[in-house]
C-alpha positions in Angstrom: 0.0 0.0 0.0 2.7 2.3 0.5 4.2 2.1 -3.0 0.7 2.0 -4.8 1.2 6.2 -5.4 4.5 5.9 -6.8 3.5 3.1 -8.8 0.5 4.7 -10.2 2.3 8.2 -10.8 4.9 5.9 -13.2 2.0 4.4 -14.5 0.4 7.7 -14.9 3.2 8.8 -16.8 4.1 6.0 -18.8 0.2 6.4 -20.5 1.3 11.0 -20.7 4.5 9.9 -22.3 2.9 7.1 -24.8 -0.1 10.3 -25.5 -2.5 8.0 -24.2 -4.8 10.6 -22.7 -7.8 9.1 -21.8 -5.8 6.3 -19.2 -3.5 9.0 -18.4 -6.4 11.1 -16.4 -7.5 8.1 -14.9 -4.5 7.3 -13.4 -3.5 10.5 -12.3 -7.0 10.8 -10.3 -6.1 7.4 -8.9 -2.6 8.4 -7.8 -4.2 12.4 -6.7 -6.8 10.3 -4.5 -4.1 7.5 -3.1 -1.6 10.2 -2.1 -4.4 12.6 -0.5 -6.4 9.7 1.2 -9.3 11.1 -0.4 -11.6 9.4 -3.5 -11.7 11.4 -6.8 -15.8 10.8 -5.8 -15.8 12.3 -2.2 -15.9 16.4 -2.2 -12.7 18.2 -2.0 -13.5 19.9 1.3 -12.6 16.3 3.1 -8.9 18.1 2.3 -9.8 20.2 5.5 -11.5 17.8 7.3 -9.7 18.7 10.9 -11.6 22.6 10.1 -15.0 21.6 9.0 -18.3 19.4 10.5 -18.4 15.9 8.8 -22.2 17.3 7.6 -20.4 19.2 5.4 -19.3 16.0 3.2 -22.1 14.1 4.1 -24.3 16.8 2.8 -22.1 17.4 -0.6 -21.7 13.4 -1.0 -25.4 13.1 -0.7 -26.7 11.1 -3.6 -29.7 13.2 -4.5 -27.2 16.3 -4.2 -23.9 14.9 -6.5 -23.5 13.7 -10.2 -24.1 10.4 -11.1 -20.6 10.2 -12.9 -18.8 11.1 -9.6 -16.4 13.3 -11.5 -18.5 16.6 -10.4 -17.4 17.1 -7.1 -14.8 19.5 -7.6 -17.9 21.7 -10.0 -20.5 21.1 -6.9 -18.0 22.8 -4.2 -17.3 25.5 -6.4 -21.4 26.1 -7.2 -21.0 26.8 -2.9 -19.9 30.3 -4.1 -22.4 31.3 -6.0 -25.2 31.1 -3.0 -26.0 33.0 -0.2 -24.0 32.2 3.1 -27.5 31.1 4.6 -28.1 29.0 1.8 -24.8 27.5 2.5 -25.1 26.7 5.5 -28.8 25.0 5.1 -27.8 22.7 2.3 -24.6 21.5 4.5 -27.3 21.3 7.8 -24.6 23.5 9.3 -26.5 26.8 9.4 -24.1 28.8 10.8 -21.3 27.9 9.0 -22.1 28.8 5.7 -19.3 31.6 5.6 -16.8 29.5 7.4 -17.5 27.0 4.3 -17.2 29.0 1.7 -14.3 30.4 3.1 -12.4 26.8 2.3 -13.9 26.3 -0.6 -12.0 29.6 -2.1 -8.8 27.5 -1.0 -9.5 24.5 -3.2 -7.0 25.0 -6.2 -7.8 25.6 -9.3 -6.7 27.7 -12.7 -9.0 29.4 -15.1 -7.5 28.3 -18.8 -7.7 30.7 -21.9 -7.0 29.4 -24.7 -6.5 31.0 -28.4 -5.8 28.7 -31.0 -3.7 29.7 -35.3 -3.4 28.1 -37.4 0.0 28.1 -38.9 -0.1 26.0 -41.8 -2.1 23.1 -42.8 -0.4 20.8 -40.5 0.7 23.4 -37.6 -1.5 25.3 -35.0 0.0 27.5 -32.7 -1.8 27.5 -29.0 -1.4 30.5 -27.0 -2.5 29.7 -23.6 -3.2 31.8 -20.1 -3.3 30.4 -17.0 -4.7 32.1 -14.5 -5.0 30.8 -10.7 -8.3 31.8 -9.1 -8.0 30.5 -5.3 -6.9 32.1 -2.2 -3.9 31.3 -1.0 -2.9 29.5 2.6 0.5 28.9 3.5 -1.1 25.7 5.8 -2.9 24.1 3.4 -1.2 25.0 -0.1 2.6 24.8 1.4 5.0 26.9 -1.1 3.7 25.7 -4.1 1.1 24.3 -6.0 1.2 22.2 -9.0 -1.1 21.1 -12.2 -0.9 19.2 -14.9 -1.4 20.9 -18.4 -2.1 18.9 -22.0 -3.1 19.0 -24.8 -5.2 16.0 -26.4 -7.1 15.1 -29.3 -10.3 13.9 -27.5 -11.7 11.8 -30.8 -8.6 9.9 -31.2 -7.0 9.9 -28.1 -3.8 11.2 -28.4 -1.9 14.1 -26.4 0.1 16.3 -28.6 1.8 18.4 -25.5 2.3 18.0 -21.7 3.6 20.0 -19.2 3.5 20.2 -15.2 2.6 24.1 -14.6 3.9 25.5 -10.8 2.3 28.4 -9.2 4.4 29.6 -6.0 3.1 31.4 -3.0 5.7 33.9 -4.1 4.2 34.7 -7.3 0.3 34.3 -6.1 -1.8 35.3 -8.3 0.4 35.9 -11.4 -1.2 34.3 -14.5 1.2 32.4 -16.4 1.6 32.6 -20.5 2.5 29.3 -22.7 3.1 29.4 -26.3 2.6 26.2 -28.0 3.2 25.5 -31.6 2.0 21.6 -32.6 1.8 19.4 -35.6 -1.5 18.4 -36.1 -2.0 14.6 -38.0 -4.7 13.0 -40.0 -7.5 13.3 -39.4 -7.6 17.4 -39.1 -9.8 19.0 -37.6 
């Protein structure tokens, strides 16, 4: 149990570096979720479990409440900011926490992506891509850096054409990074 991270990141990159994209995601979820103790299913808050009620998760988890797919939990938290603190607080049946919540769920991370894609010639585009991170920072809970994984795939066939491992520091919070890609596109073309 101890080496199952390590030998699901290797795993994980084996399927990044073959452009296997589909089996690459899924093994990086399984490798995020080993290493965090926390199921790509389960809601991201769990992350501060020692700061919040367990009727947090249980509320979030709820069946009626989450996705069928599972893969929506990260979407659901966020949605937490768009309502009321009241609101908050009475769908997590901790109704006077609904600040406190929302509160951590500004911590989760996460990076708004812009992305503006020319074409070069007929078998080059070039990608110019922002990265922008949209969370608040904590020195407890982020440490003095945070990273994510950036590619670039062809969804109907499968294949990753770029991949890179993007770092945001404390240091530089909340400086957007800029990537300029330029990639051979193959049959078929979009």
């Amino acid at each position: 149990a101890s080496n199952a991270g390590r030998v699901d990141r290797a795993l994980f990159e084996m399927c990044l570096k073959n452009g296997r994209a589909s089996a690459a995601l899924k093994f990086l979820r399984l490798a995020k979720s080993i290493d965090h103790r926390i199921w790509w299913f389960q809601s991201p808050l769990r992350h501060f479990e020692s700061e919040l009620k367990k009727n947090v998760y249980v509320a979030l988890e709820d069946q009626k409440v989450a996705s069928e797919d599972g893969y929506s939990t990260l979407d659901r938290a966020i949605s937490l900011l768009d309502m009321e603190p009241n609101e908050v607080g009475q769908l997590c049946h901790c109704f006077r926490d609904g600040e406190l919540i929302q509160k951590f769920v500004r911590f989760l991370p996460r990076v708004e992506v812009t992305c503006t894609v020319h074409p070069i010639t007929k078998g080059t585009l070039r990608f110019h891509i922002q990265l922008d991170p949209i969370f608040d920072w904590s020195g407890r809970f982020h440490g003095g850096a945070e990273g994510f994984w950036l590619w670039v795939e062809d969804c109907d066939n499968d294949r990753t054409y770029h991949n890179e491992y993007i770092l945001f520091s404390r240091r530089n919070h909340p400086e957007s990074t800029a990537l300029e890609l330029v990639i051979p596109v193959f049959d078929p073309l979009p």
